[in-house]
N, C-alpha and C positions, 0 to 999 in steps of 0.2 A: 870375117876373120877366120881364116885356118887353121886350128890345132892338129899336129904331127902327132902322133903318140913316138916317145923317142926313148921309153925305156919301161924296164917293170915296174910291178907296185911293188909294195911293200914283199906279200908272201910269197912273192916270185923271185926275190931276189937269195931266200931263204932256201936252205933244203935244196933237195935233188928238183931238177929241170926235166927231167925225160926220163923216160920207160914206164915199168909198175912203181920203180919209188916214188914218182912225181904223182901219180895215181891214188897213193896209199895216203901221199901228202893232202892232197884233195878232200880227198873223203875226210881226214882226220880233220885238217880246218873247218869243212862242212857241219863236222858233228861237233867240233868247241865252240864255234858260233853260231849255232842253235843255242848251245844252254851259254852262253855269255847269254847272249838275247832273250833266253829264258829269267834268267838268272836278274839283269840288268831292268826288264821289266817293272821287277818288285823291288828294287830298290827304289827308297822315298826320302831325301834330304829336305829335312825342315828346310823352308823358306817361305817369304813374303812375300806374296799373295797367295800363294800354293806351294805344296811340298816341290822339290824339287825330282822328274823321275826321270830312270839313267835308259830309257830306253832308246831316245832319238841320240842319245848321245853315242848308244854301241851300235845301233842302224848303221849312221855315218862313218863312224871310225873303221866299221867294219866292211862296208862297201867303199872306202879309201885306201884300206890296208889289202883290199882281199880281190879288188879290182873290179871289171863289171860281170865277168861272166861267174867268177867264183863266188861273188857275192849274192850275185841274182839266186845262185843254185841254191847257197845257204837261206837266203832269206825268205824263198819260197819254202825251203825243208820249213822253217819256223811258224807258214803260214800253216801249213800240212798237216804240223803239230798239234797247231794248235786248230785247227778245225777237225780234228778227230777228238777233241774233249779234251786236252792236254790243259791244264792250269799255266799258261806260259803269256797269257799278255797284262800289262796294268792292270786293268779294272778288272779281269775274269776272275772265279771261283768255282765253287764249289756247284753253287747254285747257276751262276751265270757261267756258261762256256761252251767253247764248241762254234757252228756257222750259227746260231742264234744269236751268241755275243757280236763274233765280224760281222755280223748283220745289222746292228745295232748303230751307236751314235757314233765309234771308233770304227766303222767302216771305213768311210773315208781317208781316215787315217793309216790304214793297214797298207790301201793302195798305194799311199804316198811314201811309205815307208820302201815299195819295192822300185816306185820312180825316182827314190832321191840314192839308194842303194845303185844301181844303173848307173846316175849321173855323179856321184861321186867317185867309183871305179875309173868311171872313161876320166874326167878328170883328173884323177893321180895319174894315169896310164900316160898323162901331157907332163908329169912335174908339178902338178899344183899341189904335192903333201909334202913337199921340198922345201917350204917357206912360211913361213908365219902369216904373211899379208894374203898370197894365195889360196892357204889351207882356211883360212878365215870366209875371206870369199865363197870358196867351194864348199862350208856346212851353210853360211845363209843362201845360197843357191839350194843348197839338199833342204834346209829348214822350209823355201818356199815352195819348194815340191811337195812335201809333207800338208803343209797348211791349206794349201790350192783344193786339194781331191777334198781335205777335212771338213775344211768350210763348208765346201758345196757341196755336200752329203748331209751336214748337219743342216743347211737350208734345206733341201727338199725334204730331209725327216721330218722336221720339225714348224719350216713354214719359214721364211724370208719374214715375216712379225716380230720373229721373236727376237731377243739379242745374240745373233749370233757370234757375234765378234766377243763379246763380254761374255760367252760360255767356254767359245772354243778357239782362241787367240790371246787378246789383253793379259788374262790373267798369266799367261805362261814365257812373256816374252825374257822378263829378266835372268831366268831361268836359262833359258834359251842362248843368251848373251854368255850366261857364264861357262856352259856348254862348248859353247862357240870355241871360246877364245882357249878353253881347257884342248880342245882336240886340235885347235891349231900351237897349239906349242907341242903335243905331247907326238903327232908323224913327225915333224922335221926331226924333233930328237931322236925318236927311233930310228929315223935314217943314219942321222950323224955316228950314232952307235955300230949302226952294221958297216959303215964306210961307205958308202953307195951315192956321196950325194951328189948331184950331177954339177958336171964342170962348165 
């Protein structure tokens, strides 16, 4: 099957398109979706079986709103950041951070974070943040990109013996679901808002 890309994302459709304003725009999205992703990290909504954390949830939104090349850019700044000792992912602190932490059990997951960024851009780039069913679609695409590198980093850390699905999966799905279905309502809306939505 063939995907066209047949229009903008989100930030594309926003603000100046060309010269240094489009440039200034860049940067500035760059540097709010660092600290959203900063920011989003640390949030933790009680839930069952685990708190709920808003980080995979501003990854995808943001690599769907921000498209693949703008979001790559940001989500790398975020890696940057945070492998210069910056306190900017979940688990990090005080004591844990920096390439020690990315090195760690959330390796895996760091990766997936800039493959499902990637795959979520090129797919808005198609229409797929247009729709409820589509946008749906395209976070459990982005969530199995996240999961993929996570898993298989958390087995070779730790050894395929151990439980690795009831560490780093089971407990988070629910989570995930509400995730899900929160970012597939919340682009189409912002599209309907700007007028943009494709005919």
């Amino acid at each position: 099957m063939t995907l066209a890309a047949t229009d903008r994302v989100l930030a594309e459709a926003l603000g100046p398109r060309s010269g240094a304003a489009l440039r200034v725009k860049q940067v500035a999205l760059v540097l709010l979706g660092i600290a959203v992703l900063a920011v989003a990290a640390k949030i933790k909504v009680p839930m069952w079986p685990v708190p709920i954390t808003m980080g995979t949830f501003a990854v995808l939104s943001i690599g769907a709103a921000y498209g693949a090349r703008l979001g790559l850019a940001t989500i790398l700044g975020y890696m940057i950041v945070g492998a210069l000792g910056f306190d900017v992912f979940a688990g990090s602190s005080a004591e844990k951070f920096g390439l020690t932490y990315m090195m760690g059990g959330t390796g895996g997951y760091l990766v997936g974070y800039v493959l499902a960024t990637v795959a979520l851009g090129a797919l808005a780039a198609r229409g797929w943040d247009r729709s409820f069913g589509k946008m749906a679609l395209a976070m459990v695409i982005g969530n199995a990109l996240i999961y993929a590198p996570g898993l298989l980093w958390l087995g070779q850390l730790y050894g395929w013996d151990k439980p690795i699905l009831q560490w780093g999966l089971t407990p988070f799905l629910l989570g995930d679901a509400i995730k899900l279905a929160l970012a597939a309502v919340l682009l189409p809306a912002l599209w309907k808002m700007v007028g943009r939505a494709r005919g």
